[in-house]
ZALUM-641717 format. One record per residue (C-alpha): x, y, z; residue in three letters; residue number from 1. Coordinates in steps of 0.001 Angstrom, whole numbers, padded with zeros to 6 digits. Example, Ala and Ser with C-alpha at 12.3 -4.5 7.8 and 13.67 -1.06 7.14 Angstrom:
2
<fivo <012300, -004500, 007800>, 'Ala', 1>
<fivo <013670, -001060, 007140>, 'Ser', 2>
END
This chain:
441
<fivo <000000, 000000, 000000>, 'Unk', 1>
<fivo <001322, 003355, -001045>, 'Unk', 2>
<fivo <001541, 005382, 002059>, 'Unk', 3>
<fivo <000550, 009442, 001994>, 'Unk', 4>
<fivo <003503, 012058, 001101>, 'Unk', 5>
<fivo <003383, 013230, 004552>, 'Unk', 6>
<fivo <003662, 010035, 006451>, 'Unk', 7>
<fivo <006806, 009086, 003697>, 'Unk', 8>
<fivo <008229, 012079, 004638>, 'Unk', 9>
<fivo <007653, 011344, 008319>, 'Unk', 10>
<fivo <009189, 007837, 008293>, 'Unk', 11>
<fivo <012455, 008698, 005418>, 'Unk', 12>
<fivo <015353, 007560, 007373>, 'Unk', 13>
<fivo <017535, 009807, 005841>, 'Unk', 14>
<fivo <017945, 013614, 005661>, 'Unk', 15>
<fivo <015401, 015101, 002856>, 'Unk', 16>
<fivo <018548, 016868, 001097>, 'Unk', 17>
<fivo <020121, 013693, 000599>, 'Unk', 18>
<fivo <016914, 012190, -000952>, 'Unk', 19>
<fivo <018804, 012750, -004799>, 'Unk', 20>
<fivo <021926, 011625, -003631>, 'Unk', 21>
<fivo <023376, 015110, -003714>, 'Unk', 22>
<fivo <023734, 017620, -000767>, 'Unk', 23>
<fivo <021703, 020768, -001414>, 'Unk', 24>
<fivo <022598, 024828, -000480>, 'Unk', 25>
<fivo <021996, 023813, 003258>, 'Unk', 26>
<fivo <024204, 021121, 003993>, 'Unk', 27>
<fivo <026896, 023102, 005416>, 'Unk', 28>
<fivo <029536, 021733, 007150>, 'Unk', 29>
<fivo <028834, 023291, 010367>, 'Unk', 30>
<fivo <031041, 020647, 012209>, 'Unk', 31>
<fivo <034184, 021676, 010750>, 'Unk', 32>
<fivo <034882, 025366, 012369>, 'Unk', 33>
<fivo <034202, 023503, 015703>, 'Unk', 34>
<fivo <036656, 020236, 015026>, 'Unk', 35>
<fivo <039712, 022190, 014192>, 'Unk', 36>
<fivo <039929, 024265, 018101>, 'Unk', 37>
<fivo <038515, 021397, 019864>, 'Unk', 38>
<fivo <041204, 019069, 018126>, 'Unk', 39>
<fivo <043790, 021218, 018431>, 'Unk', 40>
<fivo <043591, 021649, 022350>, 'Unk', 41>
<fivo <042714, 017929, 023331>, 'Unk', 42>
<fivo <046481, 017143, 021709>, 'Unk', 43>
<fivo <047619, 020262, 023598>, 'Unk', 44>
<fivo <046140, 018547, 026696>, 'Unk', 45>
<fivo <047273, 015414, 025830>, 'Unk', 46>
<fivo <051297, 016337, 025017>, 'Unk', 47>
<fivo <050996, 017856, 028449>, 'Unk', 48>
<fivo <050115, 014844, 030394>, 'Unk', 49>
<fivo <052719, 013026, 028408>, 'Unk', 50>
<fivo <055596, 015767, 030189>, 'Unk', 51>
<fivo <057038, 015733, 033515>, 'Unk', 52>
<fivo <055224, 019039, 034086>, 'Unk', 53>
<fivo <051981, 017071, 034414>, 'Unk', 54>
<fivo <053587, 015024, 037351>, 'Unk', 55>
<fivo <054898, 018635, 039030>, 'Unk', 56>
<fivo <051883, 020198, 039106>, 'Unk', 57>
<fivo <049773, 016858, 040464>, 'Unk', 58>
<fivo <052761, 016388, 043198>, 'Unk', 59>
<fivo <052617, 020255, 044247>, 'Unk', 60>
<fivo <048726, 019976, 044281>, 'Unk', 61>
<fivo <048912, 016773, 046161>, 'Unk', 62>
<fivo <051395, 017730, 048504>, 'Unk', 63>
<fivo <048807, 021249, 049476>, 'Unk', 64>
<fivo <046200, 019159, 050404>, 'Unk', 65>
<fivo <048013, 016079, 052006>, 'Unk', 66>
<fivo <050138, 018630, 054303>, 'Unk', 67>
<fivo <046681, 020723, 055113>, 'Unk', 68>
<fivo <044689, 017350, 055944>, 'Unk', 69>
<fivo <047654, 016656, 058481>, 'Unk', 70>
<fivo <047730, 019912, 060138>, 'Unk', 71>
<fivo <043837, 019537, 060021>, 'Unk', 72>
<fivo <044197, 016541, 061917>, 'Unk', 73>
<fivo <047140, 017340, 064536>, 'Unk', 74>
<fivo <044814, 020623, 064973>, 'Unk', 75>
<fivo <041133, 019746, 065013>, 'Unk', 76>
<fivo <038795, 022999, 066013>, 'Unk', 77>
<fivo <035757, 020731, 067416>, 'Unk', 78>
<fivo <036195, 019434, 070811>, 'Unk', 79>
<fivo <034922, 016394, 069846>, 'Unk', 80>
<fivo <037774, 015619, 067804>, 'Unk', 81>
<fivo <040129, 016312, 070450>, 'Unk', 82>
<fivo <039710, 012854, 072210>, 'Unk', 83>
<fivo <038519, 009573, 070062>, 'Unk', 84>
<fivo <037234, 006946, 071984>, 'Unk', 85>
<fivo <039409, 007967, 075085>, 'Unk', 86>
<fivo <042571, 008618, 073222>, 'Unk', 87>
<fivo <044070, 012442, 072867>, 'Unk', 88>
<fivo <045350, 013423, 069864>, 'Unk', 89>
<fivo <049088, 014029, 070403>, 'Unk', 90>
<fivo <050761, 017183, 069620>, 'Unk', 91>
<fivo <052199, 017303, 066147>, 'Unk', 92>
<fivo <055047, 019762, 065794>, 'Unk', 93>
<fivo <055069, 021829, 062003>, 'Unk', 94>
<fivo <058621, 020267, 061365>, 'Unk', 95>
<fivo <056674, 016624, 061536>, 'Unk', 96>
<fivo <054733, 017749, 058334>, 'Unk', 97>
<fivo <057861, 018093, 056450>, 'Unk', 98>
<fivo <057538, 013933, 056439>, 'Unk', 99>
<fivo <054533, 014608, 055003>, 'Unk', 100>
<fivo <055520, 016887, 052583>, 'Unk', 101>
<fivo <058188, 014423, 051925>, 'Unk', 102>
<fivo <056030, 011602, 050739>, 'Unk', 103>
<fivo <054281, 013312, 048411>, 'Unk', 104>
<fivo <056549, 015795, 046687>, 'Unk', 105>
<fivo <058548, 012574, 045820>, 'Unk', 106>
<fivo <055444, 011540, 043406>, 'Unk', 107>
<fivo <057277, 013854, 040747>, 'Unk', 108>
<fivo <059742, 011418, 039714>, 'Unk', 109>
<fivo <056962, 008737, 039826>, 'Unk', 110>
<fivo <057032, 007761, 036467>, 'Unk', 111>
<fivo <060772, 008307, 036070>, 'Unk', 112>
<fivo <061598, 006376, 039055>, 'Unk', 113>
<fivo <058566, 004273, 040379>, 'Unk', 114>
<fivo <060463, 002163, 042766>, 'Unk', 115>
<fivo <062513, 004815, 043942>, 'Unk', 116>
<fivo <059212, 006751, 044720>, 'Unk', 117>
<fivo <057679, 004444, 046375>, 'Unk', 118>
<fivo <060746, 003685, 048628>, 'Unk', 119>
<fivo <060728, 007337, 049449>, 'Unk', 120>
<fivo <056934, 007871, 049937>, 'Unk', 121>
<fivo <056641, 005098, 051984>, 'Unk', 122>
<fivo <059616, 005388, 054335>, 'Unk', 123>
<fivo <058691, 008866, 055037>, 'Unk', 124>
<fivo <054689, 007825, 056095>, 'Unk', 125>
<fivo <056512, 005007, 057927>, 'Unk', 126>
<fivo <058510, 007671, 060079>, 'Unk', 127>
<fivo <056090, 009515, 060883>, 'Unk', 128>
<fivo <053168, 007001, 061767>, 'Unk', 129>
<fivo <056452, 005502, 064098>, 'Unk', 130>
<fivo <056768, 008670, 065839>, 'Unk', 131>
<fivo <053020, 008461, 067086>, 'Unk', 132>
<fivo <051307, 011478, 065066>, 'Unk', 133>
<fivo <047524, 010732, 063836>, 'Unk', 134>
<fivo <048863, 009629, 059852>, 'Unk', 135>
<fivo <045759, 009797, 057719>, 'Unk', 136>
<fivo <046127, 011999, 055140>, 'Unk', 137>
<fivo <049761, 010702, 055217>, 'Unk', 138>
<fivo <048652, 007415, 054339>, 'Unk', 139>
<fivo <047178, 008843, 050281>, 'Unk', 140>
<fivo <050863, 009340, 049121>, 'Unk', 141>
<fivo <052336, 005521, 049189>, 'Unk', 142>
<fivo <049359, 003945, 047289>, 'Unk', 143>
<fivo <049780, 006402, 044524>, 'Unk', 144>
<fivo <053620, 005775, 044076>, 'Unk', 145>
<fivo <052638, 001670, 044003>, 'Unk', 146>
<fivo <050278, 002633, 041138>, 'Unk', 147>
<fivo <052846, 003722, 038929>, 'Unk', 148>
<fivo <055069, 000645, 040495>, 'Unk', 149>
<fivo <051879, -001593, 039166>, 'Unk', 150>
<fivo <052065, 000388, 035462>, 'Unk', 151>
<fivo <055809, -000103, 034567>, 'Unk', 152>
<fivo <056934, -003148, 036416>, 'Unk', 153>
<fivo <055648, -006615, 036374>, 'Unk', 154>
<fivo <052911, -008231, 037687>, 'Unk', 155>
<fivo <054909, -010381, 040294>, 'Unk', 156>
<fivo <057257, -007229, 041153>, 'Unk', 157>
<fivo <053856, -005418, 041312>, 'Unk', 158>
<fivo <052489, -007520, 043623>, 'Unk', 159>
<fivo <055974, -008101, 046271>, 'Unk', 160>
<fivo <056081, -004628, 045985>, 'Unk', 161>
<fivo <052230, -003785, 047138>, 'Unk', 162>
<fivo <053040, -006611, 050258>, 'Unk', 163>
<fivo <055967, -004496, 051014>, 'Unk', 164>
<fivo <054285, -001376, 051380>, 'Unk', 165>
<fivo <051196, -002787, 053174>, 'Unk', 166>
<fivo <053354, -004567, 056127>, 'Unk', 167>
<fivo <055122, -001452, 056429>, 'Unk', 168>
<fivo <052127, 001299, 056900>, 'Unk', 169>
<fivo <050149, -001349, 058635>, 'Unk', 170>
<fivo <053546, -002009, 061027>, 'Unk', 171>
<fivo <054314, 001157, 061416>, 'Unk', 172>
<fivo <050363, 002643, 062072>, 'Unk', 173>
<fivo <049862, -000195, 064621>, 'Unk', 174>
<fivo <052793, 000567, 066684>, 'Unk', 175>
<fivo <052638, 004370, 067113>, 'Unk', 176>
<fivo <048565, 004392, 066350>, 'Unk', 177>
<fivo <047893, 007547, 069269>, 'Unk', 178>
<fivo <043964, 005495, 068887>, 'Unk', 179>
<fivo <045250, 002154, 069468>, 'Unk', 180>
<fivo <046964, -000402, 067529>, 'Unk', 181>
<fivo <043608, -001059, 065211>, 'Unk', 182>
<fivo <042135, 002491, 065692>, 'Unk', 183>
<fivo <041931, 005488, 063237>, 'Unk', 184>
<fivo <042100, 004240, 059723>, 'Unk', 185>
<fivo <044083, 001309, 060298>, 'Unk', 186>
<fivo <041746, -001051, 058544>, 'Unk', 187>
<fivo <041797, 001262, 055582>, 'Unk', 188>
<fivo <044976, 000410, 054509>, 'Unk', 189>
<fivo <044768, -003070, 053493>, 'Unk', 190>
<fivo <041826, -001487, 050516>, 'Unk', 191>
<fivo <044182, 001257, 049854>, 'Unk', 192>
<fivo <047277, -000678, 048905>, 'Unk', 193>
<fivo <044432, -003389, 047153>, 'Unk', 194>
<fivo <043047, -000260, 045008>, 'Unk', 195>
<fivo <046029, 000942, 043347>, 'Unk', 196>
<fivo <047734, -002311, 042764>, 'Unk', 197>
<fivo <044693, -004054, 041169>, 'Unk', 198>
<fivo <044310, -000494, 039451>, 'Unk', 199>
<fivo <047582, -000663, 038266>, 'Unk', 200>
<fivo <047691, -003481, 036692>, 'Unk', 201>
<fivo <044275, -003180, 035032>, 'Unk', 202>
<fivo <045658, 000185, 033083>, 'Unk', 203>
<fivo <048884, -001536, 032384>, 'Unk', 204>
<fivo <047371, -004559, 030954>, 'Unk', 205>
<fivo <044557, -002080, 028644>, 'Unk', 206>
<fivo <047744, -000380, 027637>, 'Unk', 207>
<fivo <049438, -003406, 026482>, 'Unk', 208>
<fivo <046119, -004589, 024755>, 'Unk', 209>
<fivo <046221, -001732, 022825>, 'Unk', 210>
<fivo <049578, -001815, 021760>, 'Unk', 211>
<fivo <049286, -004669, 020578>, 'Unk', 212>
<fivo <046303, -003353, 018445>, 'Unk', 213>
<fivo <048421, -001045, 016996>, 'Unk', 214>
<fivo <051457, -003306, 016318>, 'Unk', 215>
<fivo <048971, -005659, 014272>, 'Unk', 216>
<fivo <047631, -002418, 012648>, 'Unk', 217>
<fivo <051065, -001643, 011480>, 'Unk', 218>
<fivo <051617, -005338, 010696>, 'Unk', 219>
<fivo <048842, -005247, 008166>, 'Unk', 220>
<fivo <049760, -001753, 006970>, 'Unk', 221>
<fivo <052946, -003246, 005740>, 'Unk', 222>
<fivo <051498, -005890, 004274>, 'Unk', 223>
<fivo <049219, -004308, 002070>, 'Unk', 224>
<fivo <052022, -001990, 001101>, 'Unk', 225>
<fivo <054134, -004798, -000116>, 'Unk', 226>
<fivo <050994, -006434, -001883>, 'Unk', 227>
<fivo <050243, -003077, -003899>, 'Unk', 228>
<fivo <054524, -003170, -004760>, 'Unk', 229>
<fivo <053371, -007045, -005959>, 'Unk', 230>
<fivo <051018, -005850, -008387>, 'Unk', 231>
<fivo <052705, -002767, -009359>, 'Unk', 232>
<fivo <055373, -005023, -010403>, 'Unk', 233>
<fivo <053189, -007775, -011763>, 'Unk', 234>
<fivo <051651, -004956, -013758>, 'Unk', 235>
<fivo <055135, -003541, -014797>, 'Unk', 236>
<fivo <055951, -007177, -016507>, 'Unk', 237>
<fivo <053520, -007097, -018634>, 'Unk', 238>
<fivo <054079, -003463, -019863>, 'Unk', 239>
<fivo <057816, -005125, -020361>, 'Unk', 240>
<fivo <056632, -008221, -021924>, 'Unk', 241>
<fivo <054532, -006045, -024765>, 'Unk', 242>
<fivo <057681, -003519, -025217>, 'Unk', 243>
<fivo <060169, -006477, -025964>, 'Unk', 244>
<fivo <057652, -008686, -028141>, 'Unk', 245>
<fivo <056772, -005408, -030085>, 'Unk', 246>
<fivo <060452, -004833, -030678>, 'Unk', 247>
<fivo <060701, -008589, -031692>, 'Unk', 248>
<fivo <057835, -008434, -034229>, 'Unk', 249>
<fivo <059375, -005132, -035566>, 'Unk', 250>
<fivo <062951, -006268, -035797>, 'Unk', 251>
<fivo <061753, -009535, -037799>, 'Unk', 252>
<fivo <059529, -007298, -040182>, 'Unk', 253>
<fivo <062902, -005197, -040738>, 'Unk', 254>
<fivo <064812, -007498, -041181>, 'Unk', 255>
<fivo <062147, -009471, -044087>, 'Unk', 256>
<fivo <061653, -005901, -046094>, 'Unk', 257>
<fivo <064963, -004296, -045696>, 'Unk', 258>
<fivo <066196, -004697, -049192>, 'Unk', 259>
<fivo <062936, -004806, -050942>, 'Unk', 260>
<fivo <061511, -002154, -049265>, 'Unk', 261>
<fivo <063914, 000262, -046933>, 'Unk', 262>
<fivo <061132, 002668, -046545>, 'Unk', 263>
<fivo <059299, 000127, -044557>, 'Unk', 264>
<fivo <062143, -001171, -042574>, 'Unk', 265>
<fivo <063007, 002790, -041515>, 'Unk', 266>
<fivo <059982, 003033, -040030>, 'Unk', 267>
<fivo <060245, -000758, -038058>, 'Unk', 268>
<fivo <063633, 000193, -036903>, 'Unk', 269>
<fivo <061874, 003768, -035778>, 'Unk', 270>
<fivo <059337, 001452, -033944>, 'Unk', 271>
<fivo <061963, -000537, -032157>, 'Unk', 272>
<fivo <063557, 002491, -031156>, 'Unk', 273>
<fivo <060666, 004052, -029429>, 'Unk', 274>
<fivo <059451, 000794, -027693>, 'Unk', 275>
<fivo <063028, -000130, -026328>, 'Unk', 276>
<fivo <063517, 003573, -025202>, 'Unk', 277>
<fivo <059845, 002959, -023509>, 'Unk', 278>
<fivo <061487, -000664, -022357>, 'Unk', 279>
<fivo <064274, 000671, -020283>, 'Unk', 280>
<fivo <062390, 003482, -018724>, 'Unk', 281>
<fivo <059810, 000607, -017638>, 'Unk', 282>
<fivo <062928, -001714, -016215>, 'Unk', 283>
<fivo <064041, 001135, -014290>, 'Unk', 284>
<fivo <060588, 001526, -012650>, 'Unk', 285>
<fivo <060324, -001845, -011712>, 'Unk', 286>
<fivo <063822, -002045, -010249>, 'Unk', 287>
<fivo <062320, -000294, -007304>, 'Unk', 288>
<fivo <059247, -003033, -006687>, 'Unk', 289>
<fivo <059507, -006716, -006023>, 'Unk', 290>
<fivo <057659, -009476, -007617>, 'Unk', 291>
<fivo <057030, -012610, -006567>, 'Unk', 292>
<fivo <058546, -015401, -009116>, 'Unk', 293>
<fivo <056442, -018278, -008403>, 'Unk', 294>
<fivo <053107, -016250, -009342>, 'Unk', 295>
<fivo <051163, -017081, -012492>, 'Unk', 296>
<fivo <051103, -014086, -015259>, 'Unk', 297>
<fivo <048279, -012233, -015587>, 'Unk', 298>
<fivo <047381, -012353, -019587>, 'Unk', 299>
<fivo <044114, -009849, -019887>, 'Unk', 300>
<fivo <045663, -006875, -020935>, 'Unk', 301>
<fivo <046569, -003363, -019098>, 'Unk', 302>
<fivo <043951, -000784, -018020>, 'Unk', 303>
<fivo <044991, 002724, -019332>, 'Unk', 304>
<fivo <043404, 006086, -019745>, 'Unk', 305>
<fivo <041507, 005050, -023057>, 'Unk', 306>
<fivo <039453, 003030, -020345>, 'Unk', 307>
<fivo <038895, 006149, -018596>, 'Unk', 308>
<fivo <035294, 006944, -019874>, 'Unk', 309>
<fivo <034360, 003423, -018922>, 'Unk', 310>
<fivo <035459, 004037, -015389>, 'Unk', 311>
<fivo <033222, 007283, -015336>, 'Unk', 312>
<fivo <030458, 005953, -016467>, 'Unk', 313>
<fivo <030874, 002842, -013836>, 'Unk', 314>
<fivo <031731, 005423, -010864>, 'Unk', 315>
<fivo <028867, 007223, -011593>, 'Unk', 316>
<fivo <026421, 004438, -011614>, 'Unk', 317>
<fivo <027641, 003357, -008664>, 'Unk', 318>
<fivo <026197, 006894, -006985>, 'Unk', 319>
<fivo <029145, 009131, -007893>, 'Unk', 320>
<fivo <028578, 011368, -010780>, 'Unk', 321>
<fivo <031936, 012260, -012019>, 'Unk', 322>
<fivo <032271, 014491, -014313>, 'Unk', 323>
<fivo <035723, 014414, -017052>, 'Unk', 324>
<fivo <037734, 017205, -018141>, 'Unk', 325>
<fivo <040915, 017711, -019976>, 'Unk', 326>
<fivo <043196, 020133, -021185>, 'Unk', 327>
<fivo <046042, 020149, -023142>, 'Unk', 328>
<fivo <046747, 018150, -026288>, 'Unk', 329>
<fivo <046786, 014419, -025763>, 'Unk', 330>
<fivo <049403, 012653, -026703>, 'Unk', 331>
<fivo <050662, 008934, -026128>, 'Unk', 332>
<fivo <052183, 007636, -022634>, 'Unk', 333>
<fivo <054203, 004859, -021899>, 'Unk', 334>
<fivo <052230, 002257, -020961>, 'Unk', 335>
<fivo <053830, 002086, -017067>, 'Unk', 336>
<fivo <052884, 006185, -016671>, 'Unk', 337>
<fivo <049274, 005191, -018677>, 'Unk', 338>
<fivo <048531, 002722, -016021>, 'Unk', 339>
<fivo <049666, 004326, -013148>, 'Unk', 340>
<fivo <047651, 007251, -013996>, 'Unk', 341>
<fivo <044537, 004879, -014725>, 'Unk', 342>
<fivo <045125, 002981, -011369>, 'Unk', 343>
<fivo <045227, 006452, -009279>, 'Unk', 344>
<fivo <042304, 007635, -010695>, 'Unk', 345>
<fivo <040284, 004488, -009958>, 'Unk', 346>
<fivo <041476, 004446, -006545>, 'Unk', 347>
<fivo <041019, 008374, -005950>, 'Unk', 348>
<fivo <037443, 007561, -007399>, 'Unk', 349>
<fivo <036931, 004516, -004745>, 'Unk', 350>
<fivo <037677, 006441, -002030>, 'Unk', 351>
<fivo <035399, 008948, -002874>, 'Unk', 352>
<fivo <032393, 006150, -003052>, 'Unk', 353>
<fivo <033413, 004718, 000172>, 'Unk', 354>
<fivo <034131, 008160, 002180>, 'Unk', 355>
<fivo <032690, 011580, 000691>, 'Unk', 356>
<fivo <028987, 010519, 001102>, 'Unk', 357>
<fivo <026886, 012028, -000840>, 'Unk', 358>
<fivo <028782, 014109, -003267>, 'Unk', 359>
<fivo <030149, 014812, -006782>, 'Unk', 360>
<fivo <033413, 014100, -008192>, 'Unk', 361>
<fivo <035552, 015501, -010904>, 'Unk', 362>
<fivo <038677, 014365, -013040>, 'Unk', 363>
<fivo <040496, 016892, -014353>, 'Unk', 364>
<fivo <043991, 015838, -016939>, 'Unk', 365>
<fivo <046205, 018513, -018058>, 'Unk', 366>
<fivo <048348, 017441, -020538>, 'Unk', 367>
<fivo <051223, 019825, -020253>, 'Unk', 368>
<fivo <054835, 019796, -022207>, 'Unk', 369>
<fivo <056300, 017261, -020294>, 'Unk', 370>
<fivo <053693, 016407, -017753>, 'Unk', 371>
<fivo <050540, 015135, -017065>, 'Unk', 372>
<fivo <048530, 016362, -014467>, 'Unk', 373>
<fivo <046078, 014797, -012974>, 'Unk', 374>
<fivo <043297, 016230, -010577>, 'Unk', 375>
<fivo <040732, 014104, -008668>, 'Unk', 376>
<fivo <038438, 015811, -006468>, 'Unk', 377>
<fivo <034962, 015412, -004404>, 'Unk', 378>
<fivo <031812, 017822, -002722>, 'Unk', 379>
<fivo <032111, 015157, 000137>, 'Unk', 380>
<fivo <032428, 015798, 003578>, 'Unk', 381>
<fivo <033929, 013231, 004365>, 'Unk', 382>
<fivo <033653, 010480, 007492>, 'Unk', 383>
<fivo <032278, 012127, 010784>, 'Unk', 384>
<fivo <034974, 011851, 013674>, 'Unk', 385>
<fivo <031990, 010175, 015482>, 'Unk', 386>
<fivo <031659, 007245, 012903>, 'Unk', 387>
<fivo <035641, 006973, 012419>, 'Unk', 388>
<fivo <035749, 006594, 016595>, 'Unk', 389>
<fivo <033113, 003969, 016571>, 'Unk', 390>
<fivo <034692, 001625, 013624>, 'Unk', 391>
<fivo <037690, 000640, 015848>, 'Unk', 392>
<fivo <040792, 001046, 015635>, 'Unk', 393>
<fivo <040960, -001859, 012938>, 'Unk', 394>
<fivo <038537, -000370, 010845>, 'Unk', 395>
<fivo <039166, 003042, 010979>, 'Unk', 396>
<fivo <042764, 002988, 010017>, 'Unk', 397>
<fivo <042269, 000130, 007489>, 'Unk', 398>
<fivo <042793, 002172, 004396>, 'Unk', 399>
<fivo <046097, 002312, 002201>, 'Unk', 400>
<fivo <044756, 003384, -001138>, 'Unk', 401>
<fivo <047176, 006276, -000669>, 'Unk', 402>
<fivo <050061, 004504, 000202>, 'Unk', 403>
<fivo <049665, 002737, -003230>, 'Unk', 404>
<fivo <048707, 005679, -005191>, 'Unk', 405>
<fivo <052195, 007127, -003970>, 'Unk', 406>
<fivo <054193, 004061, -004920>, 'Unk', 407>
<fivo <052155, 003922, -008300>, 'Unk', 408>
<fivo <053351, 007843, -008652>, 'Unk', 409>
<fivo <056847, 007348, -007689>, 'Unk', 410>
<fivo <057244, 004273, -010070>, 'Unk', 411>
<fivo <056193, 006024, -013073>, 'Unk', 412>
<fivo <058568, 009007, -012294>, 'Unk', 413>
<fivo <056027, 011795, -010187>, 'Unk', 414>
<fivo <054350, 012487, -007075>, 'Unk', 415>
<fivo <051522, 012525, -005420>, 'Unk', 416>
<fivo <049295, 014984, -003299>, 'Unk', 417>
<fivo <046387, 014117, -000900>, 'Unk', 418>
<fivo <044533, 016217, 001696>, 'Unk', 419>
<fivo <040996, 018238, 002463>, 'Unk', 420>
<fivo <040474, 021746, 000112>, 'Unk', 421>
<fivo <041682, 024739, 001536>, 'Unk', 422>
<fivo <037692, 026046, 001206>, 'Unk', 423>
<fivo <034481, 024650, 000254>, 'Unk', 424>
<fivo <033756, 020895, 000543>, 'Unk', 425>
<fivo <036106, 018359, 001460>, 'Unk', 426>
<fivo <039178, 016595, -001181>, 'Unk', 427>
<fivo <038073, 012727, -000320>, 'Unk', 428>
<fivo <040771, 011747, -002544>, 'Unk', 429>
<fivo <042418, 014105, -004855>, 'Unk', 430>
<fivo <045676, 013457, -006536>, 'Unk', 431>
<fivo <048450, 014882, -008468>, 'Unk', 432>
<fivo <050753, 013313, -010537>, 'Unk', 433>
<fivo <053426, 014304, -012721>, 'Unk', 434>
<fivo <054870, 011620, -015116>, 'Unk', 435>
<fivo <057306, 012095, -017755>, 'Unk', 436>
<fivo <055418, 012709, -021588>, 'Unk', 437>
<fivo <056815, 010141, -023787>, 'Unk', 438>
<fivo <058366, 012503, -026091>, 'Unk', 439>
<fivo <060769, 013930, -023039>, 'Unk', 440>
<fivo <063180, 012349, -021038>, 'Unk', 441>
END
């Protein structure tokens, strides 16, 4: 049953400006001017964590509040406070705090110097829970030194050196306790110590988790590199195998007319020149690729830009309407710069399907006096940062079309260029190359 225009409206999933596949006058990116600041100061905020000035300015903090929560405590105000279950609280000379003070200033060189830390922070709460002051602020600064113990060593070091620190706070609080050997916050040590060295080790073991992530990410990166350097080669033997069987057929028609008809054999031996000249600059392109000698040889023959209307009219029935242009007079290529310059289009053209959304595309050649140029670019927007952060890390950073479009450039004797538009829409994939013309070295 056909339901009403207004209900269809009601229930279209999508946006109605997307309803033609194109984006309309009010599709702005509006997420873009808020992206680049936002971006920009969460790796600000992120390089300074990294630093030791992140680890100064916790310690400092720390220390403020640790040594004001001691005081607190050697001073209460209520009178209440002054006696816990019949025990006085001692008098706590100001030089005491500088144990205090002590313990948690060495948290700078925590992640320098974990151990070290914690040997410090602890023997300095140990001292002064020995000498009989009330130590429970005191007791924050050891468990955070054993949580950076928990991140950089192992977990059996981890673990001898949380037992370590909880016999000696718990030692040391029971034998100079001023509220009894069990009193005050004796029985919250034991979850202290627990907290950061289970802690610990989660965060260590999420960080290793994810490194490992990455080093299969990288694995795979390199592994689709050298599989595009396969085929770029494979591709390169063929363009070889034509150059020297053209030069074969030509040299034996030379060689059958050349005293019957020397006209004919001038312009075989004008053949072989061109395709061996085309031959070596081929060989020295594929000296820079491997290829595997085992594989079968592909026999269908070489895509080049004579194929290019073809791959238009495909791209744009695939939801992409690309539109051609080109300038310049067109003149031959050798057949390593005509396929590279095929195989970067279709790829700059792919990306553009998978990535710009809804969009248009355009393919612009310039054939210049010893260059081609070669210009591939979208209306897309691109992938939003919330989609790219919900693929994974696996997904997001699968893609190496570029990587191969650069080895494809670099082969044939150019470059390549890749990145957003300076204004206006988005580049999904644009590219620039700059082969040699056949008629110039």
């Amino acid at each position: 049953m056909r339901l009403p225009p207004r209900e269809q409206r009601r229930w279209r999933v999508l946006p109605p400006e997307y309803g033609g596949g194109l984006p309309r006058e009010d599709d702005r990116p509006g997420s873009r001017p808020y992206a680049g600041p936002v971006s920009a100061l969460s790796a600000r905020w992120q390089r300074w964590r990294a630093g030791q000035s992140w680890y100064l300015v916790t310690a400092l903090i720390l220390t403020a509040v640790l040594v004001s929560g001691s005081y607190g405590e050697a001073h209460p105000n209520q009178p209440t406070d002054i006696s816990v279950h019949g025990h006085h609280v001692p008098y706590t000379p100001n030089a005491a705090l500088l144990l205090v003070a002590a313990a948690t200033l060495a948290l700078i060189w925590r992640r320098s110097h974990p151990v070290a830390t914690l040997a410090v922070s602890t023997a300095a709460v140990t001292g002064y829970g020995l000498l009989g002051y009330v130590n429970g602020a005191a007791l924050v600064g050891p468990p955070i030194a054993l949580y950076s113990v928990a991140l950089a060593l192992t977990l059996r070091q981890a673990v001898v050196a949380a037992a370590v620190t909880l016999v000696a706070l718990m030692g040391s609080t029971g034998l100079g306790n001023p509220f009894g050997p069990t009193g005050g916050g004796f029985f919250l040590i034991p979850a202290m110590v627990a907290a950061a060295l289970f802690g610990g080790i989660a965060v260590s073991n999420r960080r290793a988790f994810f490194a490992s992530i990455q080093a299969r990410a990288e694995d795979e990166a390199r592994r689709r590199v050298d599989e595009e350097r396969l085929r770029i080669a494979r591709e390169l033997h063929d363009v070889v195998a034509h150059t020297m069987s053209t030069i074969n057929v030509q040299a034996s028609a030379a060689a059958m007319v050349l005293n019957e008809r020397p006209e004919a054999a001038a312009e075989a031996l004008a053949a072989i020149r061109s395709a061996s000249k085309n031959g070596l600059r081929e060989l020295r392109a594929m000296l820079n690729v491997l290829r595997q000698a085992d594989d079968a040889d592909p026999t269908a023959p070489a895509p080049g830009l004579a194929q290019l209307d073809a791959l238009v009219a495909g791209v744009t029935q695939a939801g992409l309407p690309t539109r051609l242009e080109i300038s310049g007079d067109p003149a031959e290529l050798p057949a390593g710069v005509d396929l590279a310059a095929y195989r970067i289009i279709q790829e700059s053209l792919t990306n553009a399907i998978r990535h710009a959304g809804p969009a248009t595309a355009t393919v612009a050649l310039a054939y210049l006096d010893d260059t081609l140029l070669i210009d591939v670019t979208d209306t897309g927007r691109g992938v939003p940062p919330t989609a790219a952060r919900k693929a994974g890390p696996s997904q997001a950073s699968s893609g190496h079309g570029l990587a191969g479009m650069r080895e494809r450039a670099a082969a044939a004797g150019g470059t390549l260029q890749a990145g957003p538009a300076k204004t206006g829409p988005a580049k999904t994939s644009p590219a620039k190359t700059s082969p040699p013309r056949p008629d110039r070295p």
